[in-house]
N, C-alpha and C positions, 0 to 999 in steps of 0.2 A: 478326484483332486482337481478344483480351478486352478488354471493355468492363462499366463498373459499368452494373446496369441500373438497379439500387433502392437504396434504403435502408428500412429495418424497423426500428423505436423500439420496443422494449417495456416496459412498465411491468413488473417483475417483483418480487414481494413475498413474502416467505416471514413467517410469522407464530411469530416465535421470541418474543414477548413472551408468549407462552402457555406457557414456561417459564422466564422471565428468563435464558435465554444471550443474554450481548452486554448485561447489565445494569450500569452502574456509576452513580455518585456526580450526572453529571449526567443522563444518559439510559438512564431506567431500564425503559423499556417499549417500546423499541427493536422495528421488526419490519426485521430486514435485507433490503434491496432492491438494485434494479439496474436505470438506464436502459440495456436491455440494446442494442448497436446489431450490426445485418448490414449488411454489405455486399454486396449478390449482386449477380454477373454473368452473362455470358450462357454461361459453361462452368459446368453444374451440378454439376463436382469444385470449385471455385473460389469460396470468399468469405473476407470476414475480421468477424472478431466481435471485440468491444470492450465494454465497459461501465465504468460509474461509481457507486461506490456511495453511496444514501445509508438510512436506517433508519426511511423507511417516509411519511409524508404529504409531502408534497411531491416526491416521486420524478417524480411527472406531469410538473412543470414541468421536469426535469431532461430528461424525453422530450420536451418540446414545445422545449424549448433545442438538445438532441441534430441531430432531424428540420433544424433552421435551420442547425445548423454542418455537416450533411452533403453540404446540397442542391446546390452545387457539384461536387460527385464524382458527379453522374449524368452519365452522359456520355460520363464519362471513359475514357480505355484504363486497362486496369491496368498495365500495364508502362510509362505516363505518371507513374502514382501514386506507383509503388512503387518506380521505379528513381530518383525524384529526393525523398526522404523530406524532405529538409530544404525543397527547393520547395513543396512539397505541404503543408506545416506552412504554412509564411509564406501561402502563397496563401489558405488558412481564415482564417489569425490576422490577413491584412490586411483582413478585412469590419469595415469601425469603423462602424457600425452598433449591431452584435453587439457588438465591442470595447466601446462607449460602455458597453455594460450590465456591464462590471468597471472597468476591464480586467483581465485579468489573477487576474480572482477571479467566487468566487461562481459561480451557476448557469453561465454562459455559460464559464468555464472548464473546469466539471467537465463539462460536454457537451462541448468541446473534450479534454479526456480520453479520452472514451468515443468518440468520432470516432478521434483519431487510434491509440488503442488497436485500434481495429479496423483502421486502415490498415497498425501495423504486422506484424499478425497475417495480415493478405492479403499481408502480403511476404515475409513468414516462409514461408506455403503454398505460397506459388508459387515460392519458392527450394529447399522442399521439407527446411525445418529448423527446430529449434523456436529461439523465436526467440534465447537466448540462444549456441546458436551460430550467427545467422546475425546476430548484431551481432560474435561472436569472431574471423566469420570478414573481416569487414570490416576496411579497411585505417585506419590511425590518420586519413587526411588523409581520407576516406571518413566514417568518426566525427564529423570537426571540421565537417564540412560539414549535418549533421543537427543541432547544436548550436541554441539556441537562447539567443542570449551579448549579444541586447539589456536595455542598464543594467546589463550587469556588467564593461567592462572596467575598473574600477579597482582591479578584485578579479582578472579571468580574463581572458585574449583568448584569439584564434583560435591566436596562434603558443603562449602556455602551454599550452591544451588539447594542441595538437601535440606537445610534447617531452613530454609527461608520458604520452602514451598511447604513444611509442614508445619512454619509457622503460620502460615496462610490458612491452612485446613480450617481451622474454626469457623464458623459461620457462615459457610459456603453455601449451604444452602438456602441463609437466609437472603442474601445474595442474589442465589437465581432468579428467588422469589420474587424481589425488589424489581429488580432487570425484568425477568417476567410483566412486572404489573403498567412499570414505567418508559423501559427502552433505555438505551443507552444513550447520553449527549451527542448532540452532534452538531456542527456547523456547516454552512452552503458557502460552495465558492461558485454557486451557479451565478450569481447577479454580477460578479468581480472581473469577467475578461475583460483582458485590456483591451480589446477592439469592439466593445460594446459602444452605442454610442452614450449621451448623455443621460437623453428622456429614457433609454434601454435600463439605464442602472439603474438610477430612480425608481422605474415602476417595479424594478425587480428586489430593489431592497424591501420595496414595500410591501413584495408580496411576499415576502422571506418573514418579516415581523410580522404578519398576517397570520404566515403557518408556525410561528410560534418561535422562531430561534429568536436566539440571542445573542448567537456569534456569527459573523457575518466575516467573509475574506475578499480585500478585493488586490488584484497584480497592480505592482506599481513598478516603476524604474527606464521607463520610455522618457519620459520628459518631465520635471521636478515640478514646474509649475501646471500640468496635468492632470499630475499627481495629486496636488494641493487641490485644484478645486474637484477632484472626481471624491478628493475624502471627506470634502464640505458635503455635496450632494450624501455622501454614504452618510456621515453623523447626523446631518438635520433628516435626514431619514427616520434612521435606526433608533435615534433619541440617546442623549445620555447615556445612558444606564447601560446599555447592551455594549457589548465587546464587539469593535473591528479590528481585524486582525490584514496585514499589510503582505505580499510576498513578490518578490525582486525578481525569482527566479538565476541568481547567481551572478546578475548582468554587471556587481559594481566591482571595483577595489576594494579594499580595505578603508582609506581613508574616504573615499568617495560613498564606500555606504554607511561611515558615520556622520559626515556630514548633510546626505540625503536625508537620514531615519530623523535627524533634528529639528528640518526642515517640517517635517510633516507628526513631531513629536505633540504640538498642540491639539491634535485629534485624539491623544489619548491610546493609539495603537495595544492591543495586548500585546503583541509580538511582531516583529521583521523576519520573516522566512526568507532563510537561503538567500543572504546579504552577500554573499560573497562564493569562489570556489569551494563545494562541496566536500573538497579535499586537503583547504586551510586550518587546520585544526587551531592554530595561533593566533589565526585571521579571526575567525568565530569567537574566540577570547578576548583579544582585544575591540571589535565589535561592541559585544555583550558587557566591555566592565564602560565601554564610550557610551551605550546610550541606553542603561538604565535609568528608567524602571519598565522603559519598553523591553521586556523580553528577546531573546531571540531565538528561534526554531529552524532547524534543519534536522534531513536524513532522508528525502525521498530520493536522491542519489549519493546515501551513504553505503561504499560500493561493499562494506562485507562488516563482520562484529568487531574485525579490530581497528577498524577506524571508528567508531564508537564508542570503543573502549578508550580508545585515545583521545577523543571529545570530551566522554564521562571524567576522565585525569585530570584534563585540562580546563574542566570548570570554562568551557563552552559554550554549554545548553543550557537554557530554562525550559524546552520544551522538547522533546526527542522525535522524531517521524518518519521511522520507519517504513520503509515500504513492503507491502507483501508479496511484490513478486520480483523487486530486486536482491534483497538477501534468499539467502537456497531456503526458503519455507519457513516450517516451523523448525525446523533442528536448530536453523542460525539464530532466527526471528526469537525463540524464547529464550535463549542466551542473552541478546540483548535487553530483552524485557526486563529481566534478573540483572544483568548490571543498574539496567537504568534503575530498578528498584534500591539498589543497592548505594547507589549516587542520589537517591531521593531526588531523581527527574523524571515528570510526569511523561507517561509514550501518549502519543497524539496522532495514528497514525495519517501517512497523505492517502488519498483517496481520489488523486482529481485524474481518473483514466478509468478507460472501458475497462468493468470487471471489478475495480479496486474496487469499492465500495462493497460487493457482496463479498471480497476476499475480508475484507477489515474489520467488520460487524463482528464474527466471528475473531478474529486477535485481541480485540478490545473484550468482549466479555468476556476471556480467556484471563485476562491481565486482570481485570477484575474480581473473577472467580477463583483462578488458582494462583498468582502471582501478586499482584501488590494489593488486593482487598480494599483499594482507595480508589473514588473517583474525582476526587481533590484536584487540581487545576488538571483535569483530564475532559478531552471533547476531541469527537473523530469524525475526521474530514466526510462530507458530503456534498457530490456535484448529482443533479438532476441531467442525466444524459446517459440515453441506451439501456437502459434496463430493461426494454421490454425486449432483447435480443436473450433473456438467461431463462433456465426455465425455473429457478427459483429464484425471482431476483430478491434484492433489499428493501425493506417497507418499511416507510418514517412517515411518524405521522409526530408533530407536535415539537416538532424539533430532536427528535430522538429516533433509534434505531430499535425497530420492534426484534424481537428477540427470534432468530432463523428455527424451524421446524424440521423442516425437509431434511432426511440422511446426508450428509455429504459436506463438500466445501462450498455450495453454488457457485461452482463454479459452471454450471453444463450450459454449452449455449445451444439455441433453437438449430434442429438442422434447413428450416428453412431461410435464417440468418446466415449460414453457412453457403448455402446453395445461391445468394443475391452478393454477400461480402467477402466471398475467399477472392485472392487477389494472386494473377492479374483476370482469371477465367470467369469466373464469380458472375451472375447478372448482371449486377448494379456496374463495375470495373470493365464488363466485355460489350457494354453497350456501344455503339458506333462514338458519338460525342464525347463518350468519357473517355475510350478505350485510346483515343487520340492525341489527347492531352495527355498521356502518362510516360513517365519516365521509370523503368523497371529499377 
């Protein structure tokens, strides 16, 4: 019998604030991070990784939250763990201890992320598939059983999940094939920091329409008239035809980000991300009915499934985006999917931090395959930054997400990445120059 032996918390830090990628409106000196977690066992082919992102001080506490929500799964069989995912969820999430400190949000969630994210990345390995086929290959009532559908039946139950995943079943595998042949859509928000300079964006939209997108994101909400002319440089860029997509990062009010999204409405924006508090569900509504037919998109800090469920009510969203390592995984993360299916709002998910992008590849063809069989106003975030830190990263070629191989979540990062970016000891963080400038 496999058996967990440990659990490994790492602090991992990459210092991208030393060229403002991952820069916008409100956090602009960002260093993207990862409580990165392992799971080893006693077969040295055998573990599962997981992590949670956050951008950089505070990550500690994310790893010392992590270490608490794991320590349960020593012990364990893995074929205890991994053959009952929805047990194994509830069995973490009933420590109300741990609970008391959200529920359901905040540090003790996003360690709850990074936990079960490696749980189902050890399930994926040891079924010996990566994991979005090894959720495709799962049976709908198998699905509804990993669910995680507490406070939401007035919106979902056990039997809606049901009919709607085996209405899905048809064509699935023509599906794969398709995704196989072409990748999944996807968009760059690599050209869009806000502290890029001018001639920076420019050559970088150009090389975006070069590699083939056609959605292009760039942060706005610093300064209105900035703003204005960085979206002129984006459209005479990108031409016409192609979609820019706009994100604030949460910086306005209410009235303040309908009168902004107006200002820069003449560019034709697809969507305004995260116009306002993450946590406005009425805010995001009135938004959204002010500055149609621009779109508006949030959820990369929508802190758990019932505040989405409360977005999805309140006719909120045109665009839903989820993120994958601040809901608790896939138990939350596909509940969501299933509402938003159900609200007929496209998941888009965010993607702009170390890791998300190999996380999301994987959610997206999931949504595709087993969950809403539409790829209709659906396009999933991609930034060009760190991938060569995973040992299966993300491959886009053509504007699209080539479809992942390898067993697992990719989520595994390099252990010579480990050994240069754990933080504060790490190479890279313990150097004299750096190690000086740091504040724990």
């Amino acid at each position: 019998m496999t058996t967990i032996t440990a659990v490994e918390v790492v602090d991992l830090r990459f210092p991208t604030s030393a060229t403002a990628a991952g820069s916008d409106a409100m956090n602009k000196d960002g260093d993207y991070s990862a409580a990165y977690v392992v799971l080893r066992t006693d077969d040295p082919q055998l573990s599962g990784h997981g992590f949670t992102f956050t951008i950089g001080r505070g990550n500690d506490i994310c790893v010392m939250a992590a270490e608490q929500r794991a320590l349960p799964l020593i012990g364990c069989s893995v074929q205890e763990v991994t053959d009952d995912l929805g047990g194994t969820y509830r069995r973490l999430k009933s420590d109300s201890q741990l609970r008391w400190l959200g529920p359901d949000k905040g540090v003790e969630h996003l360690a709850m992320a990074a936990v079960m994210n490696a749980v189902w990345d050890l399930a994926a390995r040891r079924a010996g598939k990566p994991l979005w086929r090894f959720v495709a290959d799962m049976t709908p009532r198998e699905v509804v059983d990993v669910l995680d559908l507490q406070y939401l039946s007035d919106v979902l139950t056990a039997e809606e999940a049901l009919r709607m995943l085996e209405e899905a079943r048809p064509g699935r595998d023509r599906r794969i094939a398709e995704l196989e042949a072409d990748g999944y859509p996807c968009y760059t928000t690599s050209a869009g920091w806000l502290g890029y300079s001018d001639d920076k964006l420019r050559r970088l939209c150009q090389e975006a329409v070069d590699q083939g997108y056609r959605h292009v994101k760039l942060k706005v909400g610093a300064d209105v008239e900035e703003d204005v002319r960085r979206c002129r440089i984006a459209r005479e860029v990108i031409g016409p035809d192609a979609h820019l997509m706009i994100d604030a990062n949460q910086v306005w009010d209410v009235p303040q980000a309908i009168e902004w999204v107006g200002r820069l409405a003449e560019f034709s924006p697809l969507w305004i991300e995260e116009p306002t508090s993450p946590d406005d569900v009425l805010g995001h509504a009135a938004i959204r009915a002010a500055v149609a037919p621009v779109g508006v998109a949030t959820g990369e800090h929508g802190m758990n499934r019932v505040l989405f469920k409360q977005m999805f009510q309140a006719g909120a969203l045109d665009f839903c985006q989820l993120d994958s390592a601040r809901l608790a995984s896939l138990n939350e993360i596909l509940s969501v999917y299933l509402m938003a299916r159900k609200f007929d709002v496209p998941v888009c998910p965010h993607a702009g931090g170390v890791g998300l992008c190999e996380l999301v590849q994987h959610l997206s063809i999931i949504d595709y395959v087993v969950v809403s069989g539409s790829l209709e106003g659906r396009v999933t975030e991609f930034v060009d930054h760190l991938h060569e830190h995973f040992v299966d990263p993300c491959v886009v070629e053509n504007g699209a997400y080539r479809v992942p191989r390898a067993p697992g979540y990719s989520a595994e990062v390099h252990a010579a990445t480990l050994e240069t970016y754990s933080f504060p000891f790490g190479a890279h963080w313990a150097s004299p120059g750096v190690a000086a400038q740091q504040v724990v």
